[in-house]
C-alpha positions as protocol buffer text, in pm:
chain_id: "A"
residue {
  index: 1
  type: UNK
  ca { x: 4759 y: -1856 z: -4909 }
}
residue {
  index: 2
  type: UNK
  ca { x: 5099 y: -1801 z: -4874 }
}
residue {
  index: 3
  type: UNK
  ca { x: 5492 y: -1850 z: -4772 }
}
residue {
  index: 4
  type: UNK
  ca { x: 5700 y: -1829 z: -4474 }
}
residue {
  index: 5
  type: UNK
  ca { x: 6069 y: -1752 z: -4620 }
}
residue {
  index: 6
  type: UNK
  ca { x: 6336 y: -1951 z: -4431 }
}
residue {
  index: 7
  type: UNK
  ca { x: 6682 y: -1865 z: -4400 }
}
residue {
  index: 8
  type: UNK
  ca { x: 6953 y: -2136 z: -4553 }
}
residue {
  index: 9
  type: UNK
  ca { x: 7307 y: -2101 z: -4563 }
}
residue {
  index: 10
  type: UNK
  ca { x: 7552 y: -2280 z: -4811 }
}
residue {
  index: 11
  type: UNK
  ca { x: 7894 y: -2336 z: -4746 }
}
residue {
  index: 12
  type: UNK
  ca { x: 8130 y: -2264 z: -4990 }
}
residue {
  index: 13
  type: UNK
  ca { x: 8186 y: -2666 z: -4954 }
}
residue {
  index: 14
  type: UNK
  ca { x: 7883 y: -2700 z: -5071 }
}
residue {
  index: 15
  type: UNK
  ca { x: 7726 y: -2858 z: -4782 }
}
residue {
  index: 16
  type: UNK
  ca { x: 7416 y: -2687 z: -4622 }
}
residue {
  index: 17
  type: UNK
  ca { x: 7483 y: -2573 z: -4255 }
}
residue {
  index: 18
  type: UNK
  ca { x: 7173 y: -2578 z: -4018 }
}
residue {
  index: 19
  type: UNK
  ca { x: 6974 y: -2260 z: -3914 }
}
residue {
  index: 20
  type: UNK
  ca { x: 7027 y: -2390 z: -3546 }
}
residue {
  index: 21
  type: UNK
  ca { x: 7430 y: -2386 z: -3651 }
}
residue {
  index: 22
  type: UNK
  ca { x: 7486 y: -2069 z: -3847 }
}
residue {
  index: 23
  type: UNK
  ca { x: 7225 y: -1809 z: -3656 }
}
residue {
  index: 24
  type: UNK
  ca { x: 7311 y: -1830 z: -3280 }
}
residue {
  index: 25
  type: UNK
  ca { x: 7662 y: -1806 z: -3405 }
}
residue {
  index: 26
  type: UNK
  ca { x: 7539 y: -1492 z: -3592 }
}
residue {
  index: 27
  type: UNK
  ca { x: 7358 y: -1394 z: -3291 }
}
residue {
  index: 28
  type: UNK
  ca { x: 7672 y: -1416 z: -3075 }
}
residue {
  index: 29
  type: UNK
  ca { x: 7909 y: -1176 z: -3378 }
}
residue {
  index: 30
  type: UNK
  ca { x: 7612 y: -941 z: -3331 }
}
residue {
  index: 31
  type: UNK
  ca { x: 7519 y: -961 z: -3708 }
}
residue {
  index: 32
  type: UNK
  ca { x: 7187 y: -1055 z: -3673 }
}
residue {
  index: 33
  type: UNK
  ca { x: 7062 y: -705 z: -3741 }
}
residue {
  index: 34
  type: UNK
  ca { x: 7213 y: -684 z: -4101 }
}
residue {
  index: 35
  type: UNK
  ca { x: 7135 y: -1031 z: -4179 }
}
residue {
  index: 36
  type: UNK
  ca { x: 6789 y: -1001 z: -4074 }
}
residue {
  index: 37
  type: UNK
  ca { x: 6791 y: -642 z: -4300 }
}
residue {
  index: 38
  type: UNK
  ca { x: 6877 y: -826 z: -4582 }
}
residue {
  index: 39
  type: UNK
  ca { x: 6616 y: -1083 z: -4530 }
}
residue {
  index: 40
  type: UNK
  ca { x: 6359 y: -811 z: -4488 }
}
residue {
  index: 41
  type: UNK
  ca { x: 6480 y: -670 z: -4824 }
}
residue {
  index: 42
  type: UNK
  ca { x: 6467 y: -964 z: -4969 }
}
residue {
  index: 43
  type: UNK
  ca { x: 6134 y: -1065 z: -4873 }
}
residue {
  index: 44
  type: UNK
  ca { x: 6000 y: -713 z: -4983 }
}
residue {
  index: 45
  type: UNK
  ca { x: 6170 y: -787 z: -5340 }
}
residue {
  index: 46
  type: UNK
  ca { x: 5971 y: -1112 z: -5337 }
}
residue {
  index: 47
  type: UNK
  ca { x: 5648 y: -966 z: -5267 }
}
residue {
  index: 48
  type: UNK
  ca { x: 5724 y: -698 z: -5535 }
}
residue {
  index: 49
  type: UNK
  ca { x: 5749 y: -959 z: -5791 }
}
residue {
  index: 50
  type: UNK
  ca { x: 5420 y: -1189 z: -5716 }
}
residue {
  index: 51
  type: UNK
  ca { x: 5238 y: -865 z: -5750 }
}
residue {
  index: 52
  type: UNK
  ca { x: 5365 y: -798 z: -6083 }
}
residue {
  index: 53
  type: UNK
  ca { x: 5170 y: -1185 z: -6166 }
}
residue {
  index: 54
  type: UNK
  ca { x: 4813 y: -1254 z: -6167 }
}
residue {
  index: 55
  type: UNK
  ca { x: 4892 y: -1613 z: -5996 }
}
residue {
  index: 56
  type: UNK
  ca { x: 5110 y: -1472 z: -5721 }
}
residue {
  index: 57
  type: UNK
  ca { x: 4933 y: -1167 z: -5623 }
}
residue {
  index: 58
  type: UNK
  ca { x: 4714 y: -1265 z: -5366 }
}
residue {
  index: 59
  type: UNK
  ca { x: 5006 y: -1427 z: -5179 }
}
residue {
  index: 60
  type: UNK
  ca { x: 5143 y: -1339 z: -4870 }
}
residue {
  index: 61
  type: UNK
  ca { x: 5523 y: -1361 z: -4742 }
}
residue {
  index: 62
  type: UNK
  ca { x: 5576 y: -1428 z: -4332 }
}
residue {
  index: 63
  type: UNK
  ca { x: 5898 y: -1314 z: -4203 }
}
residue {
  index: 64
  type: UNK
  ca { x: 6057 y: -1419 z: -3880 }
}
residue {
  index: 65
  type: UNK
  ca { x: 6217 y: -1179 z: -3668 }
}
residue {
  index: 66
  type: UNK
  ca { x: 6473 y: -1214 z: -3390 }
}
residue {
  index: 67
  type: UNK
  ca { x: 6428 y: -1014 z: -3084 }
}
residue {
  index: 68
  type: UNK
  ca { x: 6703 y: -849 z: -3112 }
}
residue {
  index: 69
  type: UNK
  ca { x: 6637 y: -724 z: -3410 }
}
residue {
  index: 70
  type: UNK
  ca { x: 6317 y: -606 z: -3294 }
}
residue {
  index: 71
  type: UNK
  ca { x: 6393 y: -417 z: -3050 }
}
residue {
  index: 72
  type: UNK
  ca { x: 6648 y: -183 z: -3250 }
}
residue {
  index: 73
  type: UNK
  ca { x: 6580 y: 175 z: -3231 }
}
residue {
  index: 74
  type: UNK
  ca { x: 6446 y: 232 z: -3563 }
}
residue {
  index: 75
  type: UNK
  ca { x: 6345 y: -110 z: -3678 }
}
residue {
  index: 76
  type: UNK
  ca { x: 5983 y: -50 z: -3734 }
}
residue {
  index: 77
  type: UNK
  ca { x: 6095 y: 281 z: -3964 }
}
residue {
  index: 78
  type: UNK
  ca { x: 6328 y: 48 z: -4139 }
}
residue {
  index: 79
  type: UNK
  ca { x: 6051 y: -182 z: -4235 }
}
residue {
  index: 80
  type: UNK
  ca { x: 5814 y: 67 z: -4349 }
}
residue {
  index: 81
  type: UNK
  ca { x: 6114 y: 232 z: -4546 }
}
residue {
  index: 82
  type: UNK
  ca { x: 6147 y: -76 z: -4774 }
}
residue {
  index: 83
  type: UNK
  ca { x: 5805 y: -78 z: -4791 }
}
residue {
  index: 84
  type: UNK
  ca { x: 5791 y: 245 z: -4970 }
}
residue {
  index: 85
  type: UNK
  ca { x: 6113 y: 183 z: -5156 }
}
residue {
  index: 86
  type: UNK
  ca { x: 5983 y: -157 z: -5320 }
}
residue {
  index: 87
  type: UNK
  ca { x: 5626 y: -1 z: -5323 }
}
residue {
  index: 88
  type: UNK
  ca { x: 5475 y: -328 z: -5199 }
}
residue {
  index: 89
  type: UNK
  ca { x: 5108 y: -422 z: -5051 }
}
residue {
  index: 90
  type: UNK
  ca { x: 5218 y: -400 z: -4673 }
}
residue {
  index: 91
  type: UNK
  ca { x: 4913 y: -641 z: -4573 }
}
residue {
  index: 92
  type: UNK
  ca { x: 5098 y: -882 z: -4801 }
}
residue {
  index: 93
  type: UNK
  ca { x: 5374 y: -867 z: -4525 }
}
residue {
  index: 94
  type: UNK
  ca { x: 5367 y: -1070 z: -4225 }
}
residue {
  index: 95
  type: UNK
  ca { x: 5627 y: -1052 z: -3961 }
}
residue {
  index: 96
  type: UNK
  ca { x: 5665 y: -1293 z: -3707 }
}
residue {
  index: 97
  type: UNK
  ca { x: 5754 y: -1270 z: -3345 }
}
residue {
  index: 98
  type: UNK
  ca { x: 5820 y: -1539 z: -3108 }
}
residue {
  index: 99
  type: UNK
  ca { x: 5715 y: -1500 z: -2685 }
}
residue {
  index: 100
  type: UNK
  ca { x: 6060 y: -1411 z: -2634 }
}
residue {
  index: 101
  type: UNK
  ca { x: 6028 y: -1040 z: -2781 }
}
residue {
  index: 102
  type: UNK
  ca { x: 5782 y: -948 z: -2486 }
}
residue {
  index: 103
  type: UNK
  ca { x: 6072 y: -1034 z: -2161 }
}
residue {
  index: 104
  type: UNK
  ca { x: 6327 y: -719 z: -2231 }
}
residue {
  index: 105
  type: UNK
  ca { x: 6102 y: -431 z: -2236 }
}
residue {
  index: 106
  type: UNK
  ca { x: 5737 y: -484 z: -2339 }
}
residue {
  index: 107
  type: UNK
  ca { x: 5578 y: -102 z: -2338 }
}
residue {
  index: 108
  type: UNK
  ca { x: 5837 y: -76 z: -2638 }
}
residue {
  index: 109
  type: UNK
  ca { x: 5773 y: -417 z: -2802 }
}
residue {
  index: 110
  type: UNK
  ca { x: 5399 y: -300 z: -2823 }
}
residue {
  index: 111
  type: UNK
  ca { x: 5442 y: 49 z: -2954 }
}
residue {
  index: 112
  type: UNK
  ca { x: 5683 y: -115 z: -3236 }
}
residue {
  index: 113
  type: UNK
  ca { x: 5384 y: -347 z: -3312 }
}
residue {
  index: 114
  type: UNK
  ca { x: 5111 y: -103 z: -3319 }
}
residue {
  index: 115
  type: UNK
  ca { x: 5323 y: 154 z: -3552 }
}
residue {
  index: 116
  type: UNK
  ca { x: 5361 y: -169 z: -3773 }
}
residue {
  index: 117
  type: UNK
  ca { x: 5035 y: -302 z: -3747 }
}
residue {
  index: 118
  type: UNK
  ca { x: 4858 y: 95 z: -3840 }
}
residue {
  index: 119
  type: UNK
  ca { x: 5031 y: 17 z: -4203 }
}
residue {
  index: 120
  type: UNK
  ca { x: 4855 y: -277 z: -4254 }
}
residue {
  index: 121
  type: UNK
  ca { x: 5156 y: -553 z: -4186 }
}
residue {
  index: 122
  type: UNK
  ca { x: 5043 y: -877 z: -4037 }
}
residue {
  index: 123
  type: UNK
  ca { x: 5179 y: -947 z: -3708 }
}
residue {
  index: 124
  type: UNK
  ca { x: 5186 y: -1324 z: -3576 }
}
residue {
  index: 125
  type: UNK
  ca { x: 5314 y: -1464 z: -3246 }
}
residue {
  index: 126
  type: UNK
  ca { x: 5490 y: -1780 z: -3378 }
}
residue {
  index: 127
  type: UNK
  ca { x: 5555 y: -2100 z: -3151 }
}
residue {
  index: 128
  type: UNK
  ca { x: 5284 y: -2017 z: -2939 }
}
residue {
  index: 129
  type: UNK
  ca { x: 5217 y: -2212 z: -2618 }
}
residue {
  index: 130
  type: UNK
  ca { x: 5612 y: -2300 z: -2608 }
}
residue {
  index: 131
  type: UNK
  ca { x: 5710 y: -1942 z: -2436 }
}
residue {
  index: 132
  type: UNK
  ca { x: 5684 y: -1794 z: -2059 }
}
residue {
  index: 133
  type: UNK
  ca { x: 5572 y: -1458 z: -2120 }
}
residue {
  index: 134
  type: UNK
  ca { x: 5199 y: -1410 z: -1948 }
}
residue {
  index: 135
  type: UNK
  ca { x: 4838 y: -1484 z: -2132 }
}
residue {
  index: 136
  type: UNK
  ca { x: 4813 y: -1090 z: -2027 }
}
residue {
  index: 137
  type: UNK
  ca { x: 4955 y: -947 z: -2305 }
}
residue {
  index: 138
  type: UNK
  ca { x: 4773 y: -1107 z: -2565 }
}
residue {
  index: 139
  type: UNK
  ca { x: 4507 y: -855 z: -2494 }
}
residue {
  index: 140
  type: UNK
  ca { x: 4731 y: -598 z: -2539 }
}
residue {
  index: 141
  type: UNK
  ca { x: 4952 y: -680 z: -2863 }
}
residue {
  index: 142
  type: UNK
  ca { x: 4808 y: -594 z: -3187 }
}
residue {
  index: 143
  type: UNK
  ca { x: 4840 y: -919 z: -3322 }
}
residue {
  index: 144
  type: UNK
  ca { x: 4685 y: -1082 z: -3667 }
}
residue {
  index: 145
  type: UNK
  ca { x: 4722 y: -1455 z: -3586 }
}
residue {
  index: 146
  type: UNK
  ca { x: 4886 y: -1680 z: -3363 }
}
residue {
  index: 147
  type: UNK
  ca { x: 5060 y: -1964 z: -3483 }
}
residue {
  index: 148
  type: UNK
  ca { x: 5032 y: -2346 z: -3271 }
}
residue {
  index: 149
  type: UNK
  ca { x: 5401 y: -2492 z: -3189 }
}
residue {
  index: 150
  type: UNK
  ca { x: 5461 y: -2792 z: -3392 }
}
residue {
  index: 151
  type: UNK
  ca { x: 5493 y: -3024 z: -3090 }
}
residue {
  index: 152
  type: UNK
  ca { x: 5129 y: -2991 z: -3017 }
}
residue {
  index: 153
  type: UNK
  ca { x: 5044 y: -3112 z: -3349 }
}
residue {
  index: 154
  type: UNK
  ca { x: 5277 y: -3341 z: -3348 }
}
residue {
  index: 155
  type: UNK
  ca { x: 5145 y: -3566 z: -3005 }
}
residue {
  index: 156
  type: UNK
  ca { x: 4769 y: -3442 z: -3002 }
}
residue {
  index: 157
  type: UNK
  ca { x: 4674 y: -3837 z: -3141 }
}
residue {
  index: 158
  type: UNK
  ca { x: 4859 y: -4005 z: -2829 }
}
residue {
  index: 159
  type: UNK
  ca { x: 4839 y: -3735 z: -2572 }
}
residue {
  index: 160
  type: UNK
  ca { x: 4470 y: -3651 z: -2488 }
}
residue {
  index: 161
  type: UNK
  ca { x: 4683 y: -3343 z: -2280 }
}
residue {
  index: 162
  type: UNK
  ca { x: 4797 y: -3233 z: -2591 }
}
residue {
  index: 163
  type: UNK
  ca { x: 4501 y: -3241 z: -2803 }
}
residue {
  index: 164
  type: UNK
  ca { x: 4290 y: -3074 z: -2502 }
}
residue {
  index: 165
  type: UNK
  ca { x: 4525 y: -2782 z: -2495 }
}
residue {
  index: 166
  type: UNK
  ca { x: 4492 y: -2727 z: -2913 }
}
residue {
  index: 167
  type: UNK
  ca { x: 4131 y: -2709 z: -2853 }
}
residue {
  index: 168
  type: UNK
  ca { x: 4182 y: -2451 z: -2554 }
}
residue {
  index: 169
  type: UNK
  ca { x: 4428 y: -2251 z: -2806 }
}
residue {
  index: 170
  type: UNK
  ca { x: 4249 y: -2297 z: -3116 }
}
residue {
  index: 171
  type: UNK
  ca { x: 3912 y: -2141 z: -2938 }
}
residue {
  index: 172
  type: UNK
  ca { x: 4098 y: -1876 z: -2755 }
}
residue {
  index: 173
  type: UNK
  ca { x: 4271 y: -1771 z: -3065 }
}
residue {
  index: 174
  type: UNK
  ca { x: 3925 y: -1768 z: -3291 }
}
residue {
  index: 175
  type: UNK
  ca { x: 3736 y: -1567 z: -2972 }
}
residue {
  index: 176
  type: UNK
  ca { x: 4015 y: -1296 z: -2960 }
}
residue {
  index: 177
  type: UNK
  ca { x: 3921 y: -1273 z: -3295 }
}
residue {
  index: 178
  type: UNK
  ca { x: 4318 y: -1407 z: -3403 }
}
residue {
  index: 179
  type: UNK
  ca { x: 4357 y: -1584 z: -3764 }
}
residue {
  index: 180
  type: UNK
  ca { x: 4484 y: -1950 z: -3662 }
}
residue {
  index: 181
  type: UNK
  ca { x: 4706 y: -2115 z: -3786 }
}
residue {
  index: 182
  type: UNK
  ca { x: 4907 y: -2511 z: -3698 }
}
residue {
  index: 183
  type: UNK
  ca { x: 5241 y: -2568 z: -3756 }
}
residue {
  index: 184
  type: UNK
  ca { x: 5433 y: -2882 z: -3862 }
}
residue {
  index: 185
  type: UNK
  ca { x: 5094 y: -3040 z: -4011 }
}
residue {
  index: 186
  type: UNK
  ca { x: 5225 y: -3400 z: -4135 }
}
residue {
  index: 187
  type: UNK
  ca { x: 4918 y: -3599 z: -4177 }
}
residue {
  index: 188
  type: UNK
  ca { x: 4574 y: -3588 z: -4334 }
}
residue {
  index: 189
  type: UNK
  ca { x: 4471 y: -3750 z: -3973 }
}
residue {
  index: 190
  type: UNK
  ca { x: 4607 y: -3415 z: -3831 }
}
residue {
  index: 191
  type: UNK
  ca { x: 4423 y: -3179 z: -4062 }
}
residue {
  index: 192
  type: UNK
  ca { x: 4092 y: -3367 z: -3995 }
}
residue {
  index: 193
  type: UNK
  ca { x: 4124 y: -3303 z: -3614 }
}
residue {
  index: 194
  type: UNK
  ca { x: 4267 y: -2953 z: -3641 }
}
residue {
  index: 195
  type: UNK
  ca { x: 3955 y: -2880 z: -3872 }
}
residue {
  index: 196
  type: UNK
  ca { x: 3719 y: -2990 z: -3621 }
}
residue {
  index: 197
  type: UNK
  ca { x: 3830 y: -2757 z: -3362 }
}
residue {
  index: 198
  type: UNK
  ca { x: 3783 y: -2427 z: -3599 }
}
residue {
  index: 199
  type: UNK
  ca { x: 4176 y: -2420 z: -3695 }
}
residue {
  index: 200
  type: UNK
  ca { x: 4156 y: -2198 z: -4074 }
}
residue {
  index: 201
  type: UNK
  ca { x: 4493 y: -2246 z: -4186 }
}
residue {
  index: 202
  type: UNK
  ca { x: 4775 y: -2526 z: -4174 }
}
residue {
  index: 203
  type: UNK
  ca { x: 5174 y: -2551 z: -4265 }
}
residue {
  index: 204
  type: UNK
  ca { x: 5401 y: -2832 z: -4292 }
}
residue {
  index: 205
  type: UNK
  ca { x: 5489 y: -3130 z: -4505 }
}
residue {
  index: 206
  type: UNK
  ca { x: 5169 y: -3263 z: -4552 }
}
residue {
  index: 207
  type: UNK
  ca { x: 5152 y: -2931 z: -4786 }
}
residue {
  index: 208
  type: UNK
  ca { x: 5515 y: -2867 z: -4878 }
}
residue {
  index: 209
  type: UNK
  ca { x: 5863 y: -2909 z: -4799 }
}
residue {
  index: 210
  type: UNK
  ca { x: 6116 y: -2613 z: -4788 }
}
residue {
  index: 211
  type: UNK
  ca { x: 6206 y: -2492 z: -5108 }
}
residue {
  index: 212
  type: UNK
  ca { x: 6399 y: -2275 z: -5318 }
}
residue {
  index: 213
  type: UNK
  ca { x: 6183 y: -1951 z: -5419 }
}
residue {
  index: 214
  type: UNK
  ca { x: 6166 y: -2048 z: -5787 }
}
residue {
  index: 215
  type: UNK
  ca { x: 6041 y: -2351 z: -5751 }
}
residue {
  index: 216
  type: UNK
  ca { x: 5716 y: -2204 z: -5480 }
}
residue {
  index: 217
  type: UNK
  ca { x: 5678 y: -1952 z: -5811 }
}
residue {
  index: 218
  type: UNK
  ca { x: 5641 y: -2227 z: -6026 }
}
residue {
  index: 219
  type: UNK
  ca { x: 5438 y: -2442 z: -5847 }
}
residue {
  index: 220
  type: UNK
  ca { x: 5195 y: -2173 z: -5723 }
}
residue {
  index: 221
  type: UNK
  ca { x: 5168 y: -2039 z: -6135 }
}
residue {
  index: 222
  type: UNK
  ca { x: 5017 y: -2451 z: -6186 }
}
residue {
  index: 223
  type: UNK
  ca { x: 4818 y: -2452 z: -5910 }
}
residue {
  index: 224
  type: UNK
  ca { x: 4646 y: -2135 z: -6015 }
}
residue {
  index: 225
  type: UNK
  ca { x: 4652 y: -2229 z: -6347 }
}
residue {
  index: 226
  type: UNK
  ca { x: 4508 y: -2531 z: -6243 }
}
């Protein structure tokens, strides 16, 4: 169905340094905004090429975006900027926003979303159920789908608390008419009981490990192939 690109950093040792390491630091130097640009053009670049392929075409690329990034004047005519400039599918584009976008200053947060969403580009609210912001504003946001937190998955076998609230998510999501999808899927055991309760989509290691971009071209090329 798709990717969700992830952002690695190599030292010039060699070693790779931790997304939890390298972007609250970047956070902190205020930097995020150009690193998150470059992502952004990066990702557009991407999507350029799988359309160019028969294989890759149908794909679609899920970008995460800080908050502070977000909420930069302009952002949303940055985005649709690139768009035009790499002359890409913009419902190939998904951009993904965690609870935390919603606490500064949500009247702006949805009129960014809605000028984004009237192109065509997914929207998803990622980590769901993790955040504090109210159950309100899912009514309001022009949102695509909403993406299950990982540690839900993760303990819905051995916590019957846990597996009654992916139910309660999994049918809310579906009845506000929300594509669905689980993070941090491990297990065919997992899929089974995430099926059961309506969820349509699933990402993790039971499906793939992070990897670099050629090797996600080459492997979806055989699969369609296949």
């Amino acid at each position: 169905m798709g990717a969700e690109a992830l952002l690695r950093w190599k030292s010039p040792d060699g070693k790779q340094v931790s997304p939890a390491e390298f972007i609250p630091a970047a956070e902190q130097a205020g930097l995020m905004g150009r690193i998150g640009y470059w992502v952004l053009q990066s990702a557009m670049r991407t999507l350029a090429e799988w359309a160019r392929h028969e294989e890759t075409r149908h794909l679609t690329l899920s970008v995460n975006v800080s908050a502070s990034q977000f909420l930069e004047d302009g952002f949303e005519r940055s985005v649709l900027s690139l768009i035009e400039t790499f002359g890409i599918d913009p419902t190939r584009l998904k951009i993904e926003l965690t609870e935390s976008v919603m606490v500064a200053n949500p009247e702006i947060v949805i009129a960014k979303m809605q000028a984004l969403r009237a192109a065509g580009i997914g929207m998803a609210l990622d980590d769901f159920g993790t955040g504090y912001s109210s159950l309100g504003y899912l009514r309001q946001l022009p949102l695509t789908q909403l993406k299950i937190d990982r540690s839900f998955v993760q303990s819905m076998t051995d916590n019957k608390r846990s597996a009654t609230l992916l139910r309660g998510i999994v049918k809310m999501g579906l009845d506000l008419e929300l594509h669905v999808l689980a993070e941090g899927v491990e297990t065919r055991e997992q899929v089974s009981i995430l099926t059961q309760n309506g969820c349509q989509a699933y990402q993790g290691y039971f499906f793939g490990r992070p990897m670099p971009l050629e090797e996600f071209m080459r492997q979806s090329t055989a699969a369609a192939a296949a």
